[in-house]
Each structure stands twice: as structure tokens, then as C-alpha cells.
DSSP file (Angstrom, degrees, kcal/mol; ACC not computed):
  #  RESIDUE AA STRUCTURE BP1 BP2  ACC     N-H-->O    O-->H-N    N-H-->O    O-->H-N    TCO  KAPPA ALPHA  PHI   PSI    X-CA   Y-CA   Z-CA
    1    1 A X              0   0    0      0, 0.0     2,-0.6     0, 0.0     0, 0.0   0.000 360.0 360.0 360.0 119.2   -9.7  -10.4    1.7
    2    2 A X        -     0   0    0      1,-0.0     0, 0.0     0, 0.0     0, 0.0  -0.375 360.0-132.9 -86.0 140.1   -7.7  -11.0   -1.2
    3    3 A X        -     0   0    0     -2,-0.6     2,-0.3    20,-0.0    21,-0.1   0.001  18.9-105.4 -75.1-166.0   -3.9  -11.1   -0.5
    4    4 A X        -     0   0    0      1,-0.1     2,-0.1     3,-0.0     3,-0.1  -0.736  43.8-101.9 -91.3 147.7   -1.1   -9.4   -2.3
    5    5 A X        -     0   0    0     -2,-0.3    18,-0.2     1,-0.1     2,-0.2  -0.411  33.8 -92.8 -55.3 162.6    1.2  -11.4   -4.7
    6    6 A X  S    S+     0   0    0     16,-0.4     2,-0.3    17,-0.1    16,-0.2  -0.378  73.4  97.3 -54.5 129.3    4.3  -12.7   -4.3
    7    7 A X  E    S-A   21   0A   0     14,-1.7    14,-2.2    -2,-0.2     2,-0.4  -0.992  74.1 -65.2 173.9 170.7    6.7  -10.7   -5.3
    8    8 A X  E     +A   20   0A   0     -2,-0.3     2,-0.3    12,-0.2    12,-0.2  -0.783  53.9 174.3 -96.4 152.4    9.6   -7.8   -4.5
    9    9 A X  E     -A   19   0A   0     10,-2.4    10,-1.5    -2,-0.4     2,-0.3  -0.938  42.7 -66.8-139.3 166.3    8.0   -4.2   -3.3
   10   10 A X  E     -A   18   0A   0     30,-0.4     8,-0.2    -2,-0.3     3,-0.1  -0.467  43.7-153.2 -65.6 113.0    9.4   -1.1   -2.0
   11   11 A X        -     0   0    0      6,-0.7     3,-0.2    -2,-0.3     4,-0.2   0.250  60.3 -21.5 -65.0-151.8   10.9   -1.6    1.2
   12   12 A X  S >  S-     0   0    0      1,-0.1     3,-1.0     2,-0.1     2,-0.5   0.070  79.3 -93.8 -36.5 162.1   10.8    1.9    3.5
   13   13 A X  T 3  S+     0   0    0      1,-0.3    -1,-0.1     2,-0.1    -2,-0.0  -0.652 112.4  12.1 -79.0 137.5   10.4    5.2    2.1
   14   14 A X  T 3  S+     0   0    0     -2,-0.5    -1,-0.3    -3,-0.2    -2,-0.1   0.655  99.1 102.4  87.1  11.2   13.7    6.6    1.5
   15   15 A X  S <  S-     0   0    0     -3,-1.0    -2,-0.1     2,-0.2    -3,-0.1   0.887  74.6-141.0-101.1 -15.2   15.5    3.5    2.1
   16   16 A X        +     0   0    0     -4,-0.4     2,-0.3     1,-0.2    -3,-0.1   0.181  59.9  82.7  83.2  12.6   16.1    2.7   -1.4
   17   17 A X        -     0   0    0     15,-0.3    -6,-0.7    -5,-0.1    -1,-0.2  -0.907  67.2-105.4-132.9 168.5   15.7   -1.0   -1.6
   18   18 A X  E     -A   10   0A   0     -2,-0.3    13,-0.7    -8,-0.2     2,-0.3  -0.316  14.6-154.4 -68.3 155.8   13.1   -3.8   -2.0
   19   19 A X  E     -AB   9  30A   0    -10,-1.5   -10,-2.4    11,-0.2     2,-1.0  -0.977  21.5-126.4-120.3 129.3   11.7   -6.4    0.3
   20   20 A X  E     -A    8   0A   0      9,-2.2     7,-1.8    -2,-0.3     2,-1.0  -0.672  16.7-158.5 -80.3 107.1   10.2   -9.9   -0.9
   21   21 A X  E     -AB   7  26A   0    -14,-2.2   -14,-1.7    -2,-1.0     5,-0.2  -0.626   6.2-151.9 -68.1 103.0    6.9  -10.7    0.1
   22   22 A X        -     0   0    0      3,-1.1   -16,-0.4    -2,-1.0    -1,-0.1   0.783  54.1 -91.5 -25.8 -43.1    6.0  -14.6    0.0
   23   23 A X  S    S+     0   0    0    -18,-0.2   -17,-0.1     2,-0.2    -1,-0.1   0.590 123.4  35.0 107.7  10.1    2.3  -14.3   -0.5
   24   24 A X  S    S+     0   0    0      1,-0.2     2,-0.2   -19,-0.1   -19,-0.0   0.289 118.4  11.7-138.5  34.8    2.0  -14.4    3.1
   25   25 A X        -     0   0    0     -5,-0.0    -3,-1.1     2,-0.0    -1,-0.2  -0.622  69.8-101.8 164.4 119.4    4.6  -12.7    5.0
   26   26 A X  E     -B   21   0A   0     -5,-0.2    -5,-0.2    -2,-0.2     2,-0.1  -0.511  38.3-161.6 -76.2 143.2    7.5  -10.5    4.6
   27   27 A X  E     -     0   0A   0     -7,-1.8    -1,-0.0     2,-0.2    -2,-0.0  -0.224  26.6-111.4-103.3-158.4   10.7  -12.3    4.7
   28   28 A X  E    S+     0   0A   0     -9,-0.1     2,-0.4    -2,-0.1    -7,-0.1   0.314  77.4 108.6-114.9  16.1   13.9  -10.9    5.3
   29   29 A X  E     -     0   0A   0     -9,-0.3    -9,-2.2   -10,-0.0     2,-0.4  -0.779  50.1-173.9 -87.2 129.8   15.9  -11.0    1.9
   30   30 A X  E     -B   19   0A   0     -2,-0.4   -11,-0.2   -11,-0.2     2,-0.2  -0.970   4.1-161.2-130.0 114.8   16.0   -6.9    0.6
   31   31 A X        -     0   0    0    -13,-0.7     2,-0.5    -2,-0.4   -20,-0.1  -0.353  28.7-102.6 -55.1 142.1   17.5   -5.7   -2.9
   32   32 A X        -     0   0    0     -2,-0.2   -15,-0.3   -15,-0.1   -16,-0.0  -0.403  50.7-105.8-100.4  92.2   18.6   -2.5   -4.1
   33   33 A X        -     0   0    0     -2,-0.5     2,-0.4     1,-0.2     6,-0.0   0.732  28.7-128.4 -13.3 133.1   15.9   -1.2   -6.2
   34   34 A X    >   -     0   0    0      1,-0.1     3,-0.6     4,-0.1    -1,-0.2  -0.810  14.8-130.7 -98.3 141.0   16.6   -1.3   -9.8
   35   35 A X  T 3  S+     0   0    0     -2,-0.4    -1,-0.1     1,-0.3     4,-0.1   0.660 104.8  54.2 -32.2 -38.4   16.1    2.2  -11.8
   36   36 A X  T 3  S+     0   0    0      2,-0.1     2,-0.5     3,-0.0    -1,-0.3  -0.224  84.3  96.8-117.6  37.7   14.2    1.0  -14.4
   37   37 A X  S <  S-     0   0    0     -3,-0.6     2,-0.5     3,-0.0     3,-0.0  -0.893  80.5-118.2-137.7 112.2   11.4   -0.7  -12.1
   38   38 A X        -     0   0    0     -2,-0.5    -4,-0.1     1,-0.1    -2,-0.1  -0.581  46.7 -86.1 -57.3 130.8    8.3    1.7  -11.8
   39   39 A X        -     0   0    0     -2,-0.5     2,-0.3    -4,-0.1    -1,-0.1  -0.395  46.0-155.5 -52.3 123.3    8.0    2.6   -8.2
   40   40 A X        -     0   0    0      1,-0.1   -30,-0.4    -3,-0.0     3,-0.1  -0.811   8.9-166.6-118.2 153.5    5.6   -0.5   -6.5
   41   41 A X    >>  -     0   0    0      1,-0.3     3,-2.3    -2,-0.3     4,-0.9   0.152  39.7-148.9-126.9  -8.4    3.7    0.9   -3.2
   42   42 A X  T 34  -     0   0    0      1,-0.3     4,-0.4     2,-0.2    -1,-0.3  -0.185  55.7 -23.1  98.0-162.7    3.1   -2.9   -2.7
   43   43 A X  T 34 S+     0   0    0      2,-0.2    -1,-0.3     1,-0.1     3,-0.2   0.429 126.3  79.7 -72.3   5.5    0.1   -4.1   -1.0
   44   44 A X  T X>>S+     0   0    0     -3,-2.3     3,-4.3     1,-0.2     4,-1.4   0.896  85.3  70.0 -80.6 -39.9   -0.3   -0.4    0.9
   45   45 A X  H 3X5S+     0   0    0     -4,-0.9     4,-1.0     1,-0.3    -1,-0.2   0.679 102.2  35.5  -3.9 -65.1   -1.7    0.7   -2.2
   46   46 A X  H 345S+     0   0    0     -4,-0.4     4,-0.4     2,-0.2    -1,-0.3   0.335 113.4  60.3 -65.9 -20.6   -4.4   -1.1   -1.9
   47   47 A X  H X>5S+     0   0    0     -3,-4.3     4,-1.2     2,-0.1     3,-0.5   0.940 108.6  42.8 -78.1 -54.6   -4.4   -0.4    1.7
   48   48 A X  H 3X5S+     0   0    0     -4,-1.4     4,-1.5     1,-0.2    -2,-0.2   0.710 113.8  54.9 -92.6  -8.0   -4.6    3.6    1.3
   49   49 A X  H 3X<S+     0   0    0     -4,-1.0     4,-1.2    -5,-0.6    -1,-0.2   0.814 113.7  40.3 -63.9 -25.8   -7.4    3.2   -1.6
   50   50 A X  H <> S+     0   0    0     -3,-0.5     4,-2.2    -4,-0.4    -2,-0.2   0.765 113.2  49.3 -89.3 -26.1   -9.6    1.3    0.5
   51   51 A X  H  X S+     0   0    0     -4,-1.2     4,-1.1     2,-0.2    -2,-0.2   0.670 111.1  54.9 -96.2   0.8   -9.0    3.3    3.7
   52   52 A X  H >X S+     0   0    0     -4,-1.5     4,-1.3     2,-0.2     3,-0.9   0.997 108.2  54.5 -52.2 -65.0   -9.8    6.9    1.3
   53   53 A X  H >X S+     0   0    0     -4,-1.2     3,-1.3     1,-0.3     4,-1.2   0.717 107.7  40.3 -43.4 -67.5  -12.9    5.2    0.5
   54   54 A X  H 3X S+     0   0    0     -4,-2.2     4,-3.7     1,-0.2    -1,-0.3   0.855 114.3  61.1 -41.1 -49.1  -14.2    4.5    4.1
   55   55 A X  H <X S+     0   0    0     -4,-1.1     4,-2.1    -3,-0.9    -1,-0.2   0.888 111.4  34.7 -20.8 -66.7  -12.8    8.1    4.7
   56   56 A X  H <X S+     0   0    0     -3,-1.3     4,-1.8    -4,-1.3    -1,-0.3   0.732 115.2  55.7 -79.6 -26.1  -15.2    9.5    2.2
   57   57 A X  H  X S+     0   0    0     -4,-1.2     4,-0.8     1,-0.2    -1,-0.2   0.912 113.6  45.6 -63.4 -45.1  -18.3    7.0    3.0
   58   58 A X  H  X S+     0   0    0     -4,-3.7     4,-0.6    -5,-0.2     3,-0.3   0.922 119.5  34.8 -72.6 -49.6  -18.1    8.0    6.6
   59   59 A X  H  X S+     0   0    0     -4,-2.1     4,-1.9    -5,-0.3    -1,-0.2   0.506 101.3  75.5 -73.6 -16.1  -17.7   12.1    6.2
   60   60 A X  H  < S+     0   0    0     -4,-1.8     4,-0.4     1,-0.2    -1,-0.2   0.903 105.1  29.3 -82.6 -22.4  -19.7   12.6    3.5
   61   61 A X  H  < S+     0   0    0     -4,-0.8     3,-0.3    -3,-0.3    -1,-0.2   0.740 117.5  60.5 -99.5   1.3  -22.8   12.2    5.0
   62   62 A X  H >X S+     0   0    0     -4,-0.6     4,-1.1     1,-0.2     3,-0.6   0.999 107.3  49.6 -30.2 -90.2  -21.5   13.5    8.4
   63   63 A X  H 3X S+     0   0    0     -4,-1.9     4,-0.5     1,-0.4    -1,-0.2   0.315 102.3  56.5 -38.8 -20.8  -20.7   16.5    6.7
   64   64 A X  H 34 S+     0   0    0     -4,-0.4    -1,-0.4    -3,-0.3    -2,-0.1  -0.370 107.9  55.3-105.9  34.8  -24.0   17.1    5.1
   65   65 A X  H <4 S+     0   0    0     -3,-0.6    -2,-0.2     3,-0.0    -3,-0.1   0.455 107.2  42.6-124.5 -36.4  -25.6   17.0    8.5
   66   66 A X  H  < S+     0   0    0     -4,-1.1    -2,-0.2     1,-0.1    -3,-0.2   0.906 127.0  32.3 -86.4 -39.4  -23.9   19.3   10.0
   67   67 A X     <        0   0    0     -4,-0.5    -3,-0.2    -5,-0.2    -1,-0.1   0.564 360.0 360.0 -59.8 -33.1  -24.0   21.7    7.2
   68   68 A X              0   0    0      0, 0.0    -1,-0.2     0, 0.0    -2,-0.1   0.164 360.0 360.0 -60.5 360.0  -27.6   20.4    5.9
């Protein structure tokens, strides 16, 4: 599994700052998100793309069984 870089990401939702990730561990130093920074979803990004996929691998042929 490849990891995320290092790097700052969007701490909580709504909380309105960053957390810095190491490349293997979130530490505990937090920003306050600068404006002019696209909104980064961090390594769950990657998290909720992979877990749609499985989503869809698994139900679609479910669903064409029961329906088939």
C-alpha cells in the first residue's frame, strides 16, 4: 500500500485548521488553514475512492442476482 506524503492536510471537518502528517504518522503540530490553499481531503481521499470501488464491485453483481 502506497502511503500518503508528507505534508499539511485538513485537520477535522469544521475545525478550520491543518494537521502535519510525517509520511507515517500524524503528529501533533496544527495550522490555521490558509484561504488560498485548495481544500486537501488528505490521504481519506484515497481512502473513500477505494472504499466506492469495493462498494460497487461487491453490489453490482449482488444486485443483478437478485433482480436477474
Amino acid at each position: 500500500m502506497r502511503k500518503a506524503a508528507a505534508g499539511w492536510y485538513a485537520d477535522a471537518p469544521g475545525s478550520g485548521s491543518e494537521r502535519w502528517y510525517d509520511g507515517s504518522a500524524w503528529t501533533e503540530r496544527t495550522r490555521a488553514r490558509s484561504s488560498g490553499a485548495p481544500h486537501d481531503a488528505g490521504p481519506w481521499r484515497q481512502v473513500l475512492a477505494v472504499g466506492s470501488v469495493v462498494v460497487l464491485v461487491v453490489a453490482a453483481p449482488l444486485l443483478l442476482a437478485v433482480v436477474g
